[in-house]
C-alpha positions as a Markdown table, in Angstrom:
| # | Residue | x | y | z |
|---|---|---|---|---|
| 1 | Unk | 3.7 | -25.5 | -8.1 |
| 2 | Unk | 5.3 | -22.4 | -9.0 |
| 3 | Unk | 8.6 | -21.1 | -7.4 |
| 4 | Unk | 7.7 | -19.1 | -5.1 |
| 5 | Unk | 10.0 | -15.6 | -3.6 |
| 6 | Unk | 8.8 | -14.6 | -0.2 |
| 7 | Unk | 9.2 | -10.9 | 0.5 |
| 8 | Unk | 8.5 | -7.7 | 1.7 |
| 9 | Unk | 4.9 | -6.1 | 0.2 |
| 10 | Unk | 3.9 | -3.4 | -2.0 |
| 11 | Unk | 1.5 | -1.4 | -2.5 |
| 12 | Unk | 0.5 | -2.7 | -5.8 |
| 13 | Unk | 0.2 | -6.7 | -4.0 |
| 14 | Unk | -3.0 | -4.7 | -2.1 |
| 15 | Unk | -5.7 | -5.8 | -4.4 |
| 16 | Unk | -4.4 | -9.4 | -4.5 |
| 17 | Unk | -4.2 | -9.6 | -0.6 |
| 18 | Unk | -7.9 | -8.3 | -0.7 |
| 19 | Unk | -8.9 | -11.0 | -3.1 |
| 20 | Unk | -7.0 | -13.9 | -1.3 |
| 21 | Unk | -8.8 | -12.4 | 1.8 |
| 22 | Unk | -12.2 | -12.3 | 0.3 |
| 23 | Unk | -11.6 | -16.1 | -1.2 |
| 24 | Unk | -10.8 | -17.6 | 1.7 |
| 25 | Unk | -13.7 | -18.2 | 3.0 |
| 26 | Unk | -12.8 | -17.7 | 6.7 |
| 27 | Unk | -11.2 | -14.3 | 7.1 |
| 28 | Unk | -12.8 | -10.9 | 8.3 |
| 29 | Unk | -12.6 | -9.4 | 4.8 |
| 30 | Unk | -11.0 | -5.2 | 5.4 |
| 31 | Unk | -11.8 | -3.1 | 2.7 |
| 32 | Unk | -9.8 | -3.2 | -0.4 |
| 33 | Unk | -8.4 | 1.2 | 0.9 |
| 34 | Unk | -7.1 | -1.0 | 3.9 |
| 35 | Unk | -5.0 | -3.9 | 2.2 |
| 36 | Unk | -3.4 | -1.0 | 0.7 |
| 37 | Unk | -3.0 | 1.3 | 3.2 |
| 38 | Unk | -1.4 | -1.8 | 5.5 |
| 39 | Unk | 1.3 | -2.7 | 2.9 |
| 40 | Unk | 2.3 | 1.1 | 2.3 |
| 41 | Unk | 2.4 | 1.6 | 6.2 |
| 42 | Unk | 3.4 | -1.2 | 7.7 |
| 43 | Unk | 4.8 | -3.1 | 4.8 |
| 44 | Unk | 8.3 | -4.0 | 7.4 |
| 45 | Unk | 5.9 | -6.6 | 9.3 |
| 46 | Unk | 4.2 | -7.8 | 6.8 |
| 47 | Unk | 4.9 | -10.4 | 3.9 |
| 48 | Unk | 3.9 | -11.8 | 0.7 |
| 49 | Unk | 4.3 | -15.2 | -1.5 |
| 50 | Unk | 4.9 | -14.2 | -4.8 |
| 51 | Unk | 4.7 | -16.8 | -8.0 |
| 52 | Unk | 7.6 | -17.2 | -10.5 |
| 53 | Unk | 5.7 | -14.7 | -12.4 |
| 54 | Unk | 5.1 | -11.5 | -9.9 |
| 55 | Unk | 1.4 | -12.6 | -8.7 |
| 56 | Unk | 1.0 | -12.6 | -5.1 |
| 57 | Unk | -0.3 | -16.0 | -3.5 |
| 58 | Unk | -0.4 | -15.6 | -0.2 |
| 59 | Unk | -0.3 | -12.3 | 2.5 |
| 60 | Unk | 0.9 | -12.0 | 6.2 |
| 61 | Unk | 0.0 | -8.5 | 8.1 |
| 62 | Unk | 1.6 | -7.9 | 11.4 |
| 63 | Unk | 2.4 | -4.7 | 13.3 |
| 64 | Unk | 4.5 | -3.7 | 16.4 |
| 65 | Unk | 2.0 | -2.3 | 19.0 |
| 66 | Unk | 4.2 | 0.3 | 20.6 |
| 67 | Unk | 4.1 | -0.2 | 24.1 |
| 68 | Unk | 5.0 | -4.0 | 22.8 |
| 69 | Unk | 8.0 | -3.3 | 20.1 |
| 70 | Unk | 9.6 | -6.7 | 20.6 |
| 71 | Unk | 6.2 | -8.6 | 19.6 |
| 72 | Unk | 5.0 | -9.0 | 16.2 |
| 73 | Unk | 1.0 | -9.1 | 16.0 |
| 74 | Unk | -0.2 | -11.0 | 13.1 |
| 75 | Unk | -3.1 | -9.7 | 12.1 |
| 76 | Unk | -4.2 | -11.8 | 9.0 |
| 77 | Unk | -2.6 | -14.5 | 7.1 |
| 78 | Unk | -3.8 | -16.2 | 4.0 |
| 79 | Unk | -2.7 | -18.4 | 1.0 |
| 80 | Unk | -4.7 | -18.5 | -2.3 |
| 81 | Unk | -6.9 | -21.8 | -2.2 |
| 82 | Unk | -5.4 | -23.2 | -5.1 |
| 83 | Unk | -2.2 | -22.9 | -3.4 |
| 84 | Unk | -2.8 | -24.1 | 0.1 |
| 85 | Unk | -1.2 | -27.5 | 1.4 |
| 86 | Unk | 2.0 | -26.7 | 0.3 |
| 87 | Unk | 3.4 | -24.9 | 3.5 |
| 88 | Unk | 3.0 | -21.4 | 2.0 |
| 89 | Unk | 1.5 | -20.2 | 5.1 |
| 90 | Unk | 4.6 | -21.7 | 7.1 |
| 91 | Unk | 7.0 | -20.5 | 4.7 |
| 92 | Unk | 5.9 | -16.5 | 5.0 |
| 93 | Unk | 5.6 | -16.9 | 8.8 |
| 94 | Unk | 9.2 | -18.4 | 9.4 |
| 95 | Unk | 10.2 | -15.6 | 6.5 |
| 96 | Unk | 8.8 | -12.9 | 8.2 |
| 97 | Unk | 9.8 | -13.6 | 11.6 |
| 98 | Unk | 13.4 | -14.2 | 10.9 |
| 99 | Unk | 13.1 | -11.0 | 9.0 |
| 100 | Unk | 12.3 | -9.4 | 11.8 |
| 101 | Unk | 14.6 | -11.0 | 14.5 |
| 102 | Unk | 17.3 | -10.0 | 12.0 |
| 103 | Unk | 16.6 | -6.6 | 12.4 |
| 104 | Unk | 16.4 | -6.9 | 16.0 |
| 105 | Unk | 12.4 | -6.4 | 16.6 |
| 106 | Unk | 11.3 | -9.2 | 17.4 |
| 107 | Unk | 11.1 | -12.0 | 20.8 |
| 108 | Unk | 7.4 | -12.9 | 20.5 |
| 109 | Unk | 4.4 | -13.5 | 18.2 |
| 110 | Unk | 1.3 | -12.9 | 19.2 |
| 111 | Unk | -2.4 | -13.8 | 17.1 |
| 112 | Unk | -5.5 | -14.1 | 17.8 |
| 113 | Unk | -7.2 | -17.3 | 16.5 |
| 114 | Unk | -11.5 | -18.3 | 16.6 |
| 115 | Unk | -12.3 | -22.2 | 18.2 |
| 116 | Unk | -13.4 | -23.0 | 14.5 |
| 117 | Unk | -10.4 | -22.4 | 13.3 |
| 118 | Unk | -8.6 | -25.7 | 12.9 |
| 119 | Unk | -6.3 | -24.2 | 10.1 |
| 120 | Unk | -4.8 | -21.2 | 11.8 |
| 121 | Unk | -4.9 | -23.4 | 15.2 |
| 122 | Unk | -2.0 | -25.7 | 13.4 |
| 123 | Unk | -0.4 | -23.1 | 11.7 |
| 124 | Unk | 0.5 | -21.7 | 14.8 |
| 125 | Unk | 1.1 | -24.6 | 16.8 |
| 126 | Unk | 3.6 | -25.7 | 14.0 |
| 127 | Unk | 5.0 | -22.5 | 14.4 |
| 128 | Unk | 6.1 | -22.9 | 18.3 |
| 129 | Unk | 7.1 | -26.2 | 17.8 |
| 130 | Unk | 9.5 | -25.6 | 14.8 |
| 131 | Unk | 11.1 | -22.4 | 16.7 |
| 132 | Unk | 11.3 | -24.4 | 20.1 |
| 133 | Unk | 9.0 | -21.5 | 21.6 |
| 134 | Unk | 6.7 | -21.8 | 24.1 |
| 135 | Unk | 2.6 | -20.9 | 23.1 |
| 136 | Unk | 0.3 | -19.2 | 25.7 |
| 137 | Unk | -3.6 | -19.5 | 24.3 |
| 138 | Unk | -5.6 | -17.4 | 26.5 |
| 139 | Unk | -9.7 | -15.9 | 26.0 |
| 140 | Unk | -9.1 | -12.9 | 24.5 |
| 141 | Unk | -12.5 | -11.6 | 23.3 |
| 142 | Unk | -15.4 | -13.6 | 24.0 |
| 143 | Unk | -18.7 | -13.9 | 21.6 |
| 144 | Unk | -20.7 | -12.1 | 23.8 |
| 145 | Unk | -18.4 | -9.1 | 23.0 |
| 146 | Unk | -18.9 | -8.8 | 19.3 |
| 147 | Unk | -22.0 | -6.8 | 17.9 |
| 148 | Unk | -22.7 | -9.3 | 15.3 |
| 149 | Unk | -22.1 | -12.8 | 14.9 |
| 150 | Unk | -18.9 | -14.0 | 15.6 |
| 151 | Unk | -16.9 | -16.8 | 17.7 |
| 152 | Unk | -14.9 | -16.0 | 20.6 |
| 153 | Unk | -11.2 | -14.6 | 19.7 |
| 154 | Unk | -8.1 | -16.7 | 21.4 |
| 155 | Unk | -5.4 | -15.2 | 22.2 |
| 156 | Unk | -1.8 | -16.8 | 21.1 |
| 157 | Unk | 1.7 | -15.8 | 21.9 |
| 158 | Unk | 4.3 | -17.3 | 21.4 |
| 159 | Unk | 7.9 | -16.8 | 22.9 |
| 160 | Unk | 10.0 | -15.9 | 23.6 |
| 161 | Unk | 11.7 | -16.8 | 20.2 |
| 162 | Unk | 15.3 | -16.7 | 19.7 |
């Protein structure tokens, strides 16, 4: 495996991000406009894995909602499929949030994660576990709610993190 740098995202990592999303297999694919507009906006609370080389490997989109600046909303998180199993995903998270906490915006994460997925379920238990943190899981949206086909949406938050 390739040294990897984890950083802050450009605008020019928003056509990888869309392909890792696509490729996964298990995200809600945005439009390719939106993977671009979300590292040029909100590029602070976000974070990529980039290969010795430049090429991005692996994406994490948060936000601040404002009337919750101290929480960090992950909204996707995804590591290219050759690249998975090597604690990528881990790596960007922990990156990311001590980023964040550095700067002094940030006490809890919060995600929202399907029953199916066992993945992101791990991910984020690891997560709490490895920052000593407690984890809420709570319904947030339920099937019935979506217009199409989709599994209910849990909830996580996690915190308060110090």
């Amino acid at each position: 495996m390739d040294t990897l740098a984890m950083t802050v995202p450009t605008v020019e990592n928003g056509a990888a991000a869309w392909r890792i999303a696509r490729d996964s297999g298990v995200l809600d694919v945005n439009s390719s406009y939106s993977y671009l507009l979300w590292f040029k906006e909100f590029a602070r609370t976000s974070a990529v894995a980039l290969r010795s080389g430049g090429a991005p490997v692996g994406f994490v989109t948060g936000f601040h909602r404002p009337e919750q600046p101290d929480a960090l909303a992950v909204w996707q998180i995804a590591v290219d499929r050759e690249q998975r199993g090597h604690g990528i995903a881990s790596a960007m998270l922990d990156h990311l949030t001590a980023r964040l906490a550095a700067a002094g915006a940030l006490r809890y994460l919060e995600t929202t994660v399907s029953p199916d997925n066992a993945a992101s379920d791990r991910l984020f238990r690891s997560f709490a576990k490895r920052h000593a943190a407690p984890l809420e899981r709570d319904m947030l949206f339920p099937a019935e709610l979506f217009p199409d086909a989709h599994e209910a949406e849990f909830l996580y938050r996690i915190g308060p993190l110090r």
